[in-house]
N, C-alpha and C positions, 0 to 999 in steps of 0.2 A: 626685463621690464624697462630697465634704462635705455637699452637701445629702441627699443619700442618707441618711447618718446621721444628720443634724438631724430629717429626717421619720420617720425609726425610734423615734427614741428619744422626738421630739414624740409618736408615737403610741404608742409603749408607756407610758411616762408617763402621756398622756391616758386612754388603756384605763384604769391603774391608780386612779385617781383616779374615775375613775367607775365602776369597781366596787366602792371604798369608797363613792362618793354613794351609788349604789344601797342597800349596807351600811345607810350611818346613815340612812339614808329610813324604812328598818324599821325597826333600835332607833336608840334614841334618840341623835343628833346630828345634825350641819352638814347643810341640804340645800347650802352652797355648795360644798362638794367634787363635789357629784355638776356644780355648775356650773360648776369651777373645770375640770374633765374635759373634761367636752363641750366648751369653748370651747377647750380644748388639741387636741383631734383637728377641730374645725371648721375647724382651718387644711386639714386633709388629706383629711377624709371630709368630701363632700356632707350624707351623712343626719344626722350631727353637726349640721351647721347648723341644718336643720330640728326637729331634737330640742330644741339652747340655745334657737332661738325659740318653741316650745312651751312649755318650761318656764318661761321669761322670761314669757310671756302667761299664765299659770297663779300663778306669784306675783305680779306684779300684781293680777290679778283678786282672789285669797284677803287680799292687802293691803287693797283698796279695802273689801272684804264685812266683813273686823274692825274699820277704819278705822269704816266706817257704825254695826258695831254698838256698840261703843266709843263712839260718838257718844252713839248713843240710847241710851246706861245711861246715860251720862254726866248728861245734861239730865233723863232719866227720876230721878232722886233728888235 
C-alpha cells in the first residue's frame, strides 16, 4: 500500500515538473525542470527513460557545439 503511494505521488509529481519543463522550454526558463521530471517518472515509466536519455544526449552535444564555438571566437580576436 505504501509503495502504491510512493509511485503515485512519484509520478504525479514527475508529470508536473515536466509539464513545467515543457512550459519554460518555450518561454524562457530552466530546461532542468523539464529534467528534473523525467528523471522523477524514470523510476516508473519505461519511456521516461528513454526520453531523460535523449535529452541528456542532446545537451551534451549543444554543450560541445558552443563549447567549439566559443573556442573559435575566442582565439579568432
Amino acid at each position: 500500500m505504501e509503495y502504491q503511494l510512493k509511485k503515485h505521488i512519484r509520478i504525479t509529481v514527475g508529470s508536473v515538473f515536466a509539464a513545467f519543463g515543457i512550459i519554460f522550454f518555450i518561454l524562457p526558463g530552466s530546461m532542468f525542470v523539464l529534467l528534473l521530471g523525467l528523471m522523477m517518472l524514470s523510476y516508473d515509466v519505461p519511456k521516461a527513460r528513454e526520453w531523460l536519455r535523449w535529452c541528456q544526449n542532446a545537451m551534451s552535444q549543444s554543450a560541445r557545439k558552443l563549447d567549439a564555438y566559443l573556442l573559435k571566437r575566442k582565439f579568432k580576436n
